[in-house]
N, C-alpha and C positions, 0 to 999 in steps of 0.2 A: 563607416561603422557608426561614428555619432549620429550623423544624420538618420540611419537607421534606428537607433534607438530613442530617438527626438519622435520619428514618427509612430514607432510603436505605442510612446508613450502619452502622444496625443489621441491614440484610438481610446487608449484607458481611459484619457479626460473626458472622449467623446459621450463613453458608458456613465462614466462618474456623473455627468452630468444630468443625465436621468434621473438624479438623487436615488439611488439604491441605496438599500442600510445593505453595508457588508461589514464585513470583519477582514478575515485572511481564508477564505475559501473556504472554511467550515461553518456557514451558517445553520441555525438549528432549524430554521426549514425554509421551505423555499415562499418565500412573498412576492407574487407577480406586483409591478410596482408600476405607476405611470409612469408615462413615458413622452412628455408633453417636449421635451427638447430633443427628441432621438427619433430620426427617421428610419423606424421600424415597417413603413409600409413602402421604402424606396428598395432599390438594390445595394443601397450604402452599406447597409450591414452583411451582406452576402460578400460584396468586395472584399470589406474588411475585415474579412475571417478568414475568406481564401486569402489573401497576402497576409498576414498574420501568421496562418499555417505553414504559406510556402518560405517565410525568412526564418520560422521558429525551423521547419526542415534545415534549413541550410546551416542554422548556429549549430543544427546537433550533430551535422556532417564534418566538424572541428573534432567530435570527440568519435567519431566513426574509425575504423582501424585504418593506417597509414598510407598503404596500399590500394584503399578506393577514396582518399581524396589526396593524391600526390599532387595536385595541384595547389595546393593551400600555400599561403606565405609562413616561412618557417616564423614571422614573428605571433601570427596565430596561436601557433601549435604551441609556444614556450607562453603565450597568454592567458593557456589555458591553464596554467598553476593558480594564477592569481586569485582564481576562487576559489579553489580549492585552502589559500591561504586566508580568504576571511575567513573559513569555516571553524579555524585555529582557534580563533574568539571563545570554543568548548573547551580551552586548557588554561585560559586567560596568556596565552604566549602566540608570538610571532614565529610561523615556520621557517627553517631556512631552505632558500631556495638554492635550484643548482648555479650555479658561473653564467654570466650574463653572453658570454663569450661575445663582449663588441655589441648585444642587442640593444637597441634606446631605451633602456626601462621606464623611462616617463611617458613614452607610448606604448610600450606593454602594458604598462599600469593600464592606462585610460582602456586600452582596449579591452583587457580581463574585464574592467567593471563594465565595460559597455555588453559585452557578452553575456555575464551575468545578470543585468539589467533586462535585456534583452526578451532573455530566457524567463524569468519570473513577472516580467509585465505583462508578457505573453500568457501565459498558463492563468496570470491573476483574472485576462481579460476572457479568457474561457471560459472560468469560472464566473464570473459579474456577466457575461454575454447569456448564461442559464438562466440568469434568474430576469432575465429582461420579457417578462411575458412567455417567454420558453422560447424567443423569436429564433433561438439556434437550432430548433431542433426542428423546424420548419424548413431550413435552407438545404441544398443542396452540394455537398460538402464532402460526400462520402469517399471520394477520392483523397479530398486532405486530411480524412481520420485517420483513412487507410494507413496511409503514410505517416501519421505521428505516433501510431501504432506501433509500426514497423519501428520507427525508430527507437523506442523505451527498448530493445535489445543492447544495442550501445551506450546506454548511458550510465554514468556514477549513480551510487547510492544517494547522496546529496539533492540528484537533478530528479529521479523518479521521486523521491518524495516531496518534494516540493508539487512536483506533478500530479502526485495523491491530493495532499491536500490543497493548493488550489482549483484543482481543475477536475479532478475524477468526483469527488466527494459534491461538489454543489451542481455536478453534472448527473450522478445518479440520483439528488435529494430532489431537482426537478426535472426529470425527463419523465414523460408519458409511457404510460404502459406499451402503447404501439408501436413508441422509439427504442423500445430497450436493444432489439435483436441489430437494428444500425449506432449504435451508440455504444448502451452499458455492454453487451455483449462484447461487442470488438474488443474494446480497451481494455475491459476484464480478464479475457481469454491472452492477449500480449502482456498484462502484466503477473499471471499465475505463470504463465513460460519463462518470465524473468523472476520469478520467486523460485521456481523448483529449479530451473538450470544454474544461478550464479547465488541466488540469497542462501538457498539453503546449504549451498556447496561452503560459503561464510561460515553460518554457524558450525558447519558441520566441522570443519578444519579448524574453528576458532576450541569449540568445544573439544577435541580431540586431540588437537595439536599445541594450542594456546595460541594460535594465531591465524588469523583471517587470511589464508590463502588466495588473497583477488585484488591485488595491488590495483588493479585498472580501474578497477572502479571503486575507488576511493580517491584516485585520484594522482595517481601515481607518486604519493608525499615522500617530503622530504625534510631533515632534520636530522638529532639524534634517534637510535632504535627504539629507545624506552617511548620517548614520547610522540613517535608516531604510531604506535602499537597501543598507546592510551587512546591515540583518536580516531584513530580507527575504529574503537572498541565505542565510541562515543557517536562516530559516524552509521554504525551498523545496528546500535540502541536505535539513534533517530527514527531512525530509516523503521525498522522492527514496529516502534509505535506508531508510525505512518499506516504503516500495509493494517495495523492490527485496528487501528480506528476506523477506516474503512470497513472492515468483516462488519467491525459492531453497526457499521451502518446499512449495510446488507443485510441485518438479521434484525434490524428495526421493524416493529410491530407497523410502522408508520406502510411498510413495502411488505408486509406479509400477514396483511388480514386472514387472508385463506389457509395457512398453514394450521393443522389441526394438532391439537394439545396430545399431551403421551396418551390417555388413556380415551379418547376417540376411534370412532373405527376405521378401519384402513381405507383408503382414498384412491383415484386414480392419479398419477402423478400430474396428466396433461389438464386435469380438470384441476387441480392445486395451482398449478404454474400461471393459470390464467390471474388470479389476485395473491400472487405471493412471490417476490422477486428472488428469494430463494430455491422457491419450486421451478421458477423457470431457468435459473441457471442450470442444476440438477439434471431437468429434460434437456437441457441445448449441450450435456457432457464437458460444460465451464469449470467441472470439481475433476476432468480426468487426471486433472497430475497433481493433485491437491499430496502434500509434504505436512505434518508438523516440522519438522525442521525450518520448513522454506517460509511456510505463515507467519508461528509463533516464536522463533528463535527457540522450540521445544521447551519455552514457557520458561526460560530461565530470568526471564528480567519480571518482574512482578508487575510495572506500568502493560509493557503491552500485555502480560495474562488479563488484565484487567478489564482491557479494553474489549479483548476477542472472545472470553468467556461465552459471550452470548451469541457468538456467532455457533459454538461447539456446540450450545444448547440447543440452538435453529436445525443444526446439523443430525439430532439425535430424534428430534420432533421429526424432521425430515425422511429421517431412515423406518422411525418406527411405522411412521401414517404412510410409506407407499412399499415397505417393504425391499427396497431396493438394495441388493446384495453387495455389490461394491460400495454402495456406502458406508452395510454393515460392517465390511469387511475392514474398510479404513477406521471406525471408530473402534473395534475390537482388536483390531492390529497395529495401529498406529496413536490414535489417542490415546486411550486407557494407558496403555504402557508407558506412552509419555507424559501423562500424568502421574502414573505413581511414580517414577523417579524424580518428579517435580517435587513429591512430599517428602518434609523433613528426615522421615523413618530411612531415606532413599539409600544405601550403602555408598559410601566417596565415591565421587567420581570425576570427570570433566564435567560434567552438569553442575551437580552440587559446588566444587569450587568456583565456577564462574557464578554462579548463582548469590555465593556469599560474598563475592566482589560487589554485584549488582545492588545487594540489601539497599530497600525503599521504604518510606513512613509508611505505603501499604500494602505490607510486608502480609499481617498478620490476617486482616480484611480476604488479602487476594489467596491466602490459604485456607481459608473456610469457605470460601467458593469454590475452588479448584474440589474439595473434597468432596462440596453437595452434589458438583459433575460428576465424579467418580464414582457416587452414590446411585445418581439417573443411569452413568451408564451401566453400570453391575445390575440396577434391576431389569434393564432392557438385554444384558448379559443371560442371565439364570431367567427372563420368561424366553427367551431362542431355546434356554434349555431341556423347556418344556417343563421348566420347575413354579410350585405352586408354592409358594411361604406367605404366612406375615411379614409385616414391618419389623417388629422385631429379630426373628430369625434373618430375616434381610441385614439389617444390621449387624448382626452381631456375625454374620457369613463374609460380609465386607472386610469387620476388623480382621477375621483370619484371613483373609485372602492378601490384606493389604500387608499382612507380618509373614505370609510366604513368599511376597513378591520383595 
C-alpha cells in the first residue's frame, strides 16, 4: 500500500513539474501551460492515467458493499474509519473509534492515511492532468471513466466531494466542446443519480426527521450521538457546497455564450446546445432526475444557495428560450415552491428550523437573490398564463402571492 501511494504520488510530481499554476482543483480557468519537462507527445501519460484509474478503482472497491469484495483483509475494511476520523477536524475533537479487537492500529493507522492519500492525489492528478494542454482529453480512456463513473455510487459524501472539486470542476473548466458527450456528460449523469438516489434522501430525512438517514456514507461514525449528528450535519453542508459550486459552474457564461436572455425569441434547443453547455446537458436528458432537495439541500444553508443561484437562473433562461415542458414543469413545481419556503415569511417548519441552525454572514445577501429568482420565475409564471401586466402590477401580484403561499 505505501509503495502504492509513493508511486501515485510521484505521477503528481511528474504533473507538478510542468509548473502548472494550480490551487485545489478549482481554478478560475483553464491556462494550457508549457510543458517543456512532461512527455506529453509519448504514451507516458496515457499509461499514467490508465493505472491511476485502475488503483484509484480498486481503493474504492474498500468502500464497495461487503459481499462484492469479501476478499479484502479485514484490516482494510476497519481502516477505513481512519478517514473518516480526520474529517473530525470540523468539531475540533477526535472521534471515537470502535475496539480494536487485537487489530495493529499503528498499521491501521498508516494504511487509513495511505488510502486517503491515495484517493485525493489521485483525483488532484485528474484535475492538474486537464489543464496540461487538455492532453487528457485526447487519450483514450473511456473505459477507465466508465468505471470511475460507476464507482461515485459507492462512495461517502466526503470522497464525491473532494471528487467534485478536484477533478470534475477543472475537468469541465477545460474540456472541449467535442469532449463534452465522453467526459462532462458521463460523470455528470453518475453523479445527478447519486444526488437524487442518496443526497437528496439526506436532506430529505435530515429535514423531516432531524437526522440524516445514510449512515454509510458518512462514513459509518462513531462516538457520542450528539456529536456525530453535528458531523454529520457538517459533512452533508461540505458535500451540499461541493455539488452546488459546480452548477454555478455549469451555468457560467464562460460555457454558455449561446444561451438566449428571458426576453429573446424562442430557439431550437439542438442549435443552443451547440455553444451552451447547459443547453447540451438539457438535449442529452442530464436534468431527468434533477431534485431541489438532492442539488440544493432545498436551499436551507445559505453558502450553497449562493453559489447555485445561477445555475436556477441558467435554468429559467433555459426553459423560457426552448420552451421545454419538463423543465417548465420542474421550475413551477419544484423550484418556486422551494423557494418560498426558503423565505423568511415561510410558516415553521423542518426547513426553517434547520435553516436557523445553518445562519451565515450571507444571510441577508443570499435572501435578496433568492427573491429576484422568485420574481424571474412569477414573471415566466403569469406570461404561461397568458397574462399581460406591468412591472408594477407584477410586483405587487408577487407580494400577494408570496403572503398566500
Amino acid at each position: 500500500m505505501e509503495t502504492i501511494c509513493l508511486l501515485v504520488k510521484s505521477f503528481e510530481e511528474e504533473i507538478k513539474g510542468s509548473k502548472i499554476e494550480h490551487s485545489t482543483g478549482t481554478q478560475e480557468k483553464c491556462r494550457p501551460t508549457s510543458t517543456t519537462n512532461y512527455p506529453c507527445s509519448s504514451t507516458f501519460p496515457q499509461l499514467m492515467l490508465a493505472l491511476l484509474l485502475r488503483i484509484l478503482h480498486f481503493i474504492h472497491m474498500a468502500w464497495m458493499d461487503r459481499s462484492e469484495c469479501y476478499d479484502l483483509p479485514e484490516i482494510i475494511w476497519r481502516a477505513r474509519l481512519i478517514s473518516t476520523n480526520e474529517i473530525s477536524t470540523f468539531l475540533k475533537e477526535n472521534n471515537t473509534l470502535p475496539a480494536n479487537d487485537g487489530v495493529d492500529v499503528r498499521r491501521m493507522n498508516a494504511i487509513g492515511t495511505w488510502l486517503r492519500e491515495i484517493r485525493e492525489t489521485g483525483y488532484n492528478i485528474i484535475g492538474l492532468y486537464a489543464s496540461v494542454e487538455r492532453s487528457i482529453f485526447g487519450l483514450d480512456c473511456s473505459l477507465s471513466i466508465n468505471t470511475l463513473a460507476m464507482d461515485i455510487s459507492s462512495m461517502e459524501f466526503d470522497h464525491v466531494g473532494k471528487l467534485i472539486q478536484l477533478s470534475f470542476i477543472p475537468l469541465v473548466r477545460c474540456c472541449p466542446r467535442g469532449c463534452w458527450d465522453k467526459w462532462v456528460l458521463l460523470l455528470l449523469e453518475s453523479l445527478f443519480f447519486y444526488c437524487k438516489d442518496i443526497f437528496g434522501y439526506a436532506w430529505l430525512s435530515l429535514i423531516h426527521e432531524g437526522r440524516a438517514e445514510v449512515p454509510a456514507y458518512f462514513g459509518n461514525l462513531y462516538g457520542p450521538e450528539e456529536k456525530v449528528k453535528k458531523l454529520e450535519v457538517e459533512l452533508l453542508l461540505k458535500f451540499t457546497r461541493s455539488v452546488s459550486y459546480l452548477l454555478g459552474v455549469l451555468a457560467s457564461e464562460e460555457f454558455n455564450s449561446g444561451l438566449p436572455q428571458l426576453n429573446c425569441p424562442k430557439s431550437d434547443l439542438k442549435s443552443i446546445s451547440s455553444s451552451s453547455l447547459m443547453g447540451y446537458l438539457l438535449l442529452h436528458n442530464c436534468f431527468g432526475r434533477f431534485s431541489m432537495y438532492s442539488l440544493f439541500g432545498s436551499l436551507v444553508d445559505y453558502q450553497a444557495a449562493k453559489e447555485a443561484l445561477p445555475f436556477c437562473h441558467a435554468l429559467i433562461r433555459l426553459a423560457v428560450a426552448t420552451d421545454d415542458e419538463r423543465l417548465k414543469q420542474f421550475i413551477l413545481n419544484e423550484m418556486l415552491p422551494t423557494l418560498v419556503r426558503f423565505d423568511d415569511r415561510s410558516p415553521p417548519s423542518g426547513i426553517s428550523w434547520l435553516r436557523s441552525e445553518l445562519s451565515s454572514s450571507i444571510e441577508v445577501s443570499s435572501m435578496k437573490d433568492v427573491v429576484g429568482l422568485c420574481r424571474e420565475i412569477y414573471d415566466v409564471y403569469l406570461h404561461n398564463q397568458g397574462e399581460q401586466q406591468n412591472r408594477k402590477t407584477c410586483s405587487d401580484g408577487l407580494s400577494d402571492w408570496f403572503e398566500k403561499e
